[in-house]
C-alpha positions as CSV (number, residue, x, y, z in Angstrom):
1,X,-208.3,-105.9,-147.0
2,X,-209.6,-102.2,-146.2
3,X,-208.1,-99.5,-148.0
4,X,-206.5,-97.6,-144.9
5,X,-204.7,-101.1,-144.6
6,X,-203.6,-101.4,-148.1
7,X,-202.1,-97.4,-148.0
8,X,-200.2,-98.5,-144.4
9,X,-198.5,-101.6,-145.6
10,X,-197.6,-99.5,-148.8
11,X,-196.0,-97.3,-146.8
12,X,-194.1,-99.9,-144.7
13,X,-192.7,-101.3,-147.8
14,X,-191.6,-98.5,-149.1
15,X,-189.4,-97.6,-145.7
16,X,-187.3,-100.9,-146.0
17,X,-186.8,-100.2,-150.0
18,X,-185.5,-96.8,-149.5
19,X,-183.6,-98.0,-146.1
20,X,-182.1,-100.4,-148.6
21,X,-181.4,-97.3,-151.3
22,X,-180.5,-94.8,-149.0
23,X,-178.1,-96.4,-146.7
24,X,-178.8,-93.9,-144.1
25,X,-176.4,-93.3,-141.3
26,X,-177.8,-94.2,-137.6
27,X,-176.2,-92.5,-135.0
28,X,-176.4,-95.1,-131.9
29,X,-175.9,-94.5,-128.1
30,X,-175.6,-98.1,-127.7
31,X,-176.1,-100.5,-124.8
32,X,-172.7,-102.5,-124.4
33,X,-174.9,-105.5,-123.9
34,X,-176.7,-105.8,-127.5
35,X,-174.6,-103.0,-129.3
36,X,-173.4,-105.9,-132.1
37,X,-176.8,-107.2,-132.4
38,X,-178.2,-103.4,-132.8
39,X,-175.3,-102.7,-135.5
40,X,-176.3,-106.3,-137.1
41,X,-179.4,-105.6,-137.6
42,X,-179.4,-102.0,-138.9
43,X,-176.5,-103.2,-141.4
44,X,-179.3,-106.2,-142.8
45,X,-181.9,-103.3,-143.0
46,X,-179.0,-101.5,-145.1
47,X,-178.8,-98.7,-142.6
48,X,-175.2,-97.7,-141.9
49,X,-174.5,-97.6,-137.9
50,X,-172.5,-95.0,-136.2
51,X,-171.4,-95.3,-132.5
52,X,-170.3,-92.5,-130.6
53,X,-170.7,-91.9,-126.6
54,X,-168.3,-89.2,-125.9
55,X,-169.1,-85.7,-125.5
56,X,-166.0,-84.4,-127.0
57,X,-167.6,-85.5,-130.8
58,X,-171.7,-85.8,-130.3
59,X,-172.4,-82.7,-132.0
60,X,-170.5,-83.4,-135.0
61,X,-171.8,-86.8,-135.3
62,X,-175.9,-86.2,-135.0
63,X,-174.9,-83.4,-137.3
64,X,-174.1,-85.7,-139.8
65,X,-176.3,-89.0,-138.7
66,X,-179.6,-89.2,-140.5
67,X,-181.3,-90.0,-137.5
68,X,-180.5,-90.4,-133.6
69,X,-181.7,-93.7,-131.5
70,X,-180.3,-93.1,-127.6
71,X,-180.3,-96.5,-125.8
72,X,-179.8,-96.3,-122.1
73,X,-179.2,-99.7,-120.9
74,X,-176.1,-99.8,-118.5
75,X,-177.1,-96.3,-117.8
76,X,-174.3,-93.8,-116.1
77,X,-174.2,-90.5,-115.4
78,X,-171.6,-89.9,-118.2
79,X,-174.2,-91.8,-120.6
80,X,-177.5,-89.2,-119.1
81,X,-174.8,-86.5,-120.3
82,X,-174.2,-87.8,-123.6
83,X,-177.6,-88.8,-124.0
84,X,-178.9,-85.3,-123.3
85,X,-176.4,-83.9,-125.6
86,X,-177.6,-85.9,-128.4
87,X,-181.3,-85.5,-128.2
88,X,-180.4,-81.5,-127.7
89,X,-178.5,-81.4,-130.5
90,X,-180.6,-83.8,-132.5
91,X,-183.9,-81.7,-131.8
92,X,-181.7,-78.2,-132.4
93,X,-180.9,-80.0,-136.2
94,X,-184.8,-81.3,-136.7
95,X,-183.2,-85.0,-136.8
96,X,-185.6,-88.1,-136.4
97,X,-184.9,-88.8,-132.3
98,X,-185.9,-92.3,-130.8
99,X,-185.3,-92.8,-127.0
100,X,-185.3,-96.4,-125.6
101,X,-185.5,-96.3,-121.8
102,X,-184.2,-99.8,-121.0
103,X,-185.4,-100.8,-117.3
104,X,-186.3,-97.8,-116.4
105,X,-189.0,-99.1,-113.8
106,X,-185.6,-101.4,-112.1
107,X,-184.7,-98.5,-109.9
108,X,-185.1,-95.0,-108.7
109,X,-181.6,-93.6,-110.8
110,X,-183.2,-95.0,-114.0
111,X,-186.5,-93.4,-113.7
112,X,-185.4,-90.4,-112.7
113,X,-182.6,-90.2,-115.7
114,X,-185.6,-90.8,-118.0
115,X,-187.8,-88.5,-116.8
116,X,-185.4,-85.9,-116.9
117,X,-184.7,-86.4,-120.5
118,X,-187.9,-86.5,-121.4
119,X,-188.2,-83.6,-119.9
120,X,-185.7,-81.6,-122.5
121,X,-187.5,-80.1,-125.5
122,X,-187.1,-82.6,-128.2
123,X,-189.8,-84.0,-130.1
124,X,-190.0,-88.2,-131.8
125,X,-190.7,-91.2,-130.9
126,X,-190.1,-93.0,-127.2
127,X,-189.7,-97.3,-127.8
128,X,-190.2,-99.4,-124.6
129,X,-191.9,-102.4,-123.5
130,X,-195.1,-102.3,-121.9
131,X,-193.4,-102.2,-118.5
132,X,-191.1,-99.5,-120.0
133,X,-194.0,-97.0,-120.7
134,X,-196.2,-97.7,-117.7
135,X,-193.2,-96.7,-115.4
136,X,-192.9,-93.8,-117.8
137,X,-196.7,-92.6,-117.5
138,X,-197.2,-93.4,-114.3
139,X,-193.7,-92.3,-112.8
140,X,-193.6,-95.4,-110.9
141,X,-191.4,-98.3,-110.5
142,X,-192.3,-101.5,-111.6
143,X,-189.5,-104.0,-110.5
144,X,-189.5,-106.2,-113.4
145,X,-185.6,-105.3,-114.5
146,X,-185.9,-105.0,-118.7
147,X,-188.8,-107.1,-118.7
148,X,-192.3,-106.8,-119.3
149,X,-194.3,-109.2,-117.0
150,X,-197.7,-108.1,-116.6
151,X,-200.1,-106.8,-118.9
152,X,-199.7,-103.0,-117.5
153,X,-202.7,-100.3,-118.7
154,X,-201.2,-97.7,-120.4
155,X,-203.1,-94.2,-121.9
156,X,-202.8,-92.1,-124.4
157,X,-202.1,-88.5,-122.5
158,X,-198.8,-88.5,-124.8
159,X,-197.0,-85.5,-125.1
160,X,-197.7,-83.2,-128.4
161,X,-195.0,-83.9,-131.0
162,X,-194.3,-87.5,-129.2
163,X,-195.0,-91.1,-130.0
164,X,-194.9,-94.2,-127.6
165,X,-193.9,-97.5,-129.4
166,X,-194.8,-100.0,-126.5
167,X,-193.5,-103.4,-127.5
168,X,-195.3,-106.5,-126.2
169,X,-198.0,-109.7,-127.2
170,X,-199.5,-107.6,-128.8
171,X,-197.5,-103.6,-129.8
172,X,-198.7,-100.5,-129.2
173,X,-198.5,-97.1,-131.0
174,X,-199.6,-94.4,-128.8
175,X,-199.5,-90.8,-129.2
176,X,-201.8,-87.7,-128.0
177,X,-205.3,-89.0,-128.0
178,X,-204.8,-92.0,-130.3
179,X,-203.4,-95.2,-130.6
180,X,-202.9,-98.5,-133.3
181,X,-202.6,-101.7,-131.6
182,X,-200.5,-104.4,-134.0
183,X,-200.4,-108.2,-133.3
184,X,-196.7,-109.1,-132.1
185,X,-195.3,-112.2,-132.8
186,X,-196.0,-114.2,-129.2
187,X,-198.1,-117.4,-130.0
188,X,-199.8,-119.1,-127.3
189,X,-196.3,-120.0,-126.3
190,X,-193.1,-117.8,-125.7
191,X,-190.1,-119.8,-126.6
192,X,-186.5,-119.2,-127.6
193,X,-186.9,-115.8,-130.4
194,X,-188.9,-114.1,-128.2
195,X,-185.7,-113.9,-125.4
196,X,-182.7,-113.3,-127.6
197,X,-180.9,-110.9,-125.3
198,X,-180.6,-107.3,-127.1
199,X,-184.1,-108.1,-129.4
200,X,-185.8,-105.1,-127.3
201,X,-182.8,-102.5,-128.3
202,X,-182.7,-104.0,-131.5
203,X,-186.8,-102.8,-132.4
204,X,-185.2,-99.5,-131.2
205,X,-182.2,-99.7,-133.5
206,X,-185.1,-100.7,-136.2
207,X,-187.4,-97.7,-135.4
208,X,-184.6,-95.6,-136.0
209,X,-183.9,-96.6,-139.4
210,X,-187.1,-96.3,-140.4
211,X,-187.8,-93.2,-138.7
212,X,-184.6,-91.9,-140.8
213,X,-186.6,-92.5,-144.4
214,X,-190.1,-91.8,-143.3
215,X,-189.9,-88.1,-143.4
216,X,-188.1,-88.3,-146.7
217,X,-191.0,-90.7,-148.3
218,X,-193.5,-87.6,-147.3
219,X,-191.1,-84.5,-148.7
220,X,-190.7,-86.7,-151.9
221,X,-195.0,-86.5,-152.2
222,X,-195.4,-83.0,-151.2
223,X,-192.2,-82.1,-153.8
224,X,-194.7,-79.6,-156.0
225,X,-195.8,-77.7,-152.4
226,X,-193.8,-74.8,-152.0
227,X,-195.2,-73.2,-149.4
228,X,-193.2,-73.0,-146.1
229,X,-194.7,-75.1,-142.8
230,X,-195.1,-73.3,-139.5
231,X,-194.0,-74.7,-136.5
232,X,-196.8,-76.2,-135.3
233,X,-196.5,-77.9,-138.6
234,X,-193.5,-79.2,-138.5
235,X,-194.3,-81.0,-135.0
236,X,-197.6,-82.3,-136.4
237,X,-195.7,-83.7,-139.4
238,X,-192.5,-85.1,-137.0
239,X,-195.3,-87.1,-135.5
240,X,-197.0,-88.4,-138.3
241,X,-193.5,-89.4,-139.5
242,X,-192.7,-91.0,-136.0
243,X,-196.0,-92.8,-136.1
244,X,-195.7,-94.1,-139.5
245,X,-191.7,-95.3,-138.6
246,X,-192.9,-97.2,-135.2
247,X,-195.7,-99.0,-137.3
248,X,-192.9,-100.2,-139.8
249,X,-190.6,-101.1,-136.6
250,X,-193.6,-103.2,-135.2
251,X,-194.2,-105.2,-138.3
252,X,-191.0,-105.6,-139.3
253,X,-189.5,-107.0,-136.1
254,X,-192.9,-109.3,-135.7
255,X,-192.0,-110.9,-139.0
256,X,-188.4,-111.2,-138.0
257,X,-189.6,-112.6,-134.6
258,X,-191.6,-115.0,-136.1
259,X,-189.1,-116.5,-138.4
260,X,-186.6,-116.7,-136.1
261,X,-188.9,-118.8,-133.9
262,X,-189.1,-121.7,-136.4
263,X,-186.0,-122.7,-135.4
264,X,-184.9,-125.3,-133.0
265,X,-182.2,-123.6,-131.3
266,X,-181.3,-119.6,-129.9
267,X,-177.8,-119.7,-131.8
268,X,-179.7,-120.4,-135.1
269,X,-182.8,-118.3,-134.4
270,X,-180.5,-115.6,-133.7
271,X,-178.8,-115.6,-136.9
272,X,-182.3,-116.1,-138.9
273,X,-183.5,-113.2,-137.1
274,X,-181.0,-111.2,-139.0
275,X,-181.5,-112.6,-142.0
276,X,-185.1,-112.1,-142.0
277,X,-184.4,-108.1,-141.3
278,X,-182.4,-108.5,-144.4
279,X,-185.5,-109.9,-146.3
280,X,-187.9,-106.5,-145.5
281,X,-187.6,-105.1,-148.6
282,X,-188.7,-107.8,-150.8
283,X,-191.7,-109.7,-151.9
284,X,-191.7,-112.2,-148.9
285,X,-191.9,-109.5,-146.2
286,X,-194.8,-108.2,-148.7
287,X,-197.4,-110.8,-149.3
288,X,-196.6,-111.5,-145.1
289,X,-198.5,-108.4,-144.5
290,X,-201.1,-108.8,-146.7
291,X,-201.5,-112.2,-144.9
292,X,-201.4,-110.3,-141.6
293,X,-204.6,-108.2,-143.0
294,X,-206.6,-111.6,-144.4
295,X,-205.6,-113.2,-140.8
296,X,-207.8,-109.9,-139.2
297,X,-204.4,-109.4,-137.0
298,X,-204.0,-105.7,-137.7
């Protein structure tokens, strides 16, 4: 195992054992479709998950949420609202922000949404499939509803202060000029864990947990620093954080994934998929990713 590897999977470690200390709060816009899943899984992580969607209380809640994941599946113009309320807000507070655009290649009102959020000044991490990002760099539809079908070519002209988490065979992190590509759980066959409905927004719901600790990790190393970070520092180090946060996402939800698919039935893989979220603090999830490493998959 290289060393870079060895420092990484330290790192991802230690974001699901202080998920699991912390208990930090998740502010969720949720989509109605996998909202219990997404609450499930952040629960088994030991994150706490908040819910809110209304205008009337969005401030007061990412004011108080230890980080902000906006889901836009079932998209409405009353969500866009909320959902540009909450990444304002949540960039005006400096709070770990992860946008999900579900489907956003279906149709011409979800694009559009999307690109007009991202065009707000916020800065954190962006979680999509591959068809999800594509339509994203390329402003393009793609037709494929939430799925990703095709193998779509995506760069690495990412916005400064932004990271790209594209989820697939095999998961991307992308950001401005660089990119780590992880092994995702698909086998040579994609069977029943791989299309639990809600598994996409529940990576998202994942990433946001982790993206919630990952900035604390790095202010607990620099604690004897005193000196105070310029702007341009702070974006550099909300990417780093971002980065760090999707990495942890990917590999936690590829061990879930792949524990889930040994068993013989969705209703059962379903619940193991939980359970194995549960599990990402300890020893198994551990000697899984040295495994990974010796297995050349990283």
């Amino acid at each position: 195992m290289n060393r870079e590897w060895e420092v990484l999977s330290k790192q991802v470690t230690a974001i699901f054992q202080e998920i699991k200390e912390r208990r930090p709060l998740i502010h969720m816009i949720p989509n109605g479709v996998s909202a219990a899943l997404c609450a499930d899984g952040m629960s088994a992580l030991g994150a706490r998950p908040l819910m809110a969607v209304d205008v009337m209380e969005l401030e007061e809640i990412v004011l108080q949420s230890d980080a902000i994941v906006v889901n836009l599946g079932q998209l409405s113009q009353e969500k866009i609202n909320a959902s540009a309320l909450a990444l304002t807000c949540g960039a005006q507070y400096e709070k770990p922000l992860v946008l999900d655009p579900v489907g956003c290649g279906a149709s011409q009102f979800r694009l559009h949404a999307v690109q007009e959020l991202l065009a707000l000044s916020w800065y954190g991490m962006v979680k999509g499939n591959r068809s999800e990002i594509y339509s994203i760099q390329k402003n393009k539809l793609t037709r494929e509803g939430i799925d990703s079908v095709k193998d779509h070519e995506l760069t690495v002209e990412i916005p400064e202060g932004r990271v790209y988490l594209a989820t697939g065979c095999i998961d991307s992190i992308l950001w401005n000029g660089g990119q780590i590509k992880l092994f995702g759980p698909c086998g040579t066959q994609k069977r029943h864990a791989y299309n639990i409905v809600g598994s996409g927004c529940l990576a998202g719901a994942v990433a946001g947990a982790c993206y919630s600790v990952a900035g604390l990790l790095q202010k607990m190393e620099e604690k004897a620093r005193k000196s105070q970070d310029s702007w341009e520092d702070k974006i550099r180090k909300q990417q780093n954080h971002a980065r760090t946060a999707a990495i942890a996402a990917s590999l936690g939800m590829t061990f879930a994934l792949e524990q889930a698919e040994k068993e013989p039935g969705y209703g059962s893989a379903k619940i193991v998929l939980l359970n194995a979220l549960d599990r990402l603090a300890g020893q198994e999830f551990q000697e899984w990713l040295l495994c990974a490493a010796e297995e050349r998959r990283i």
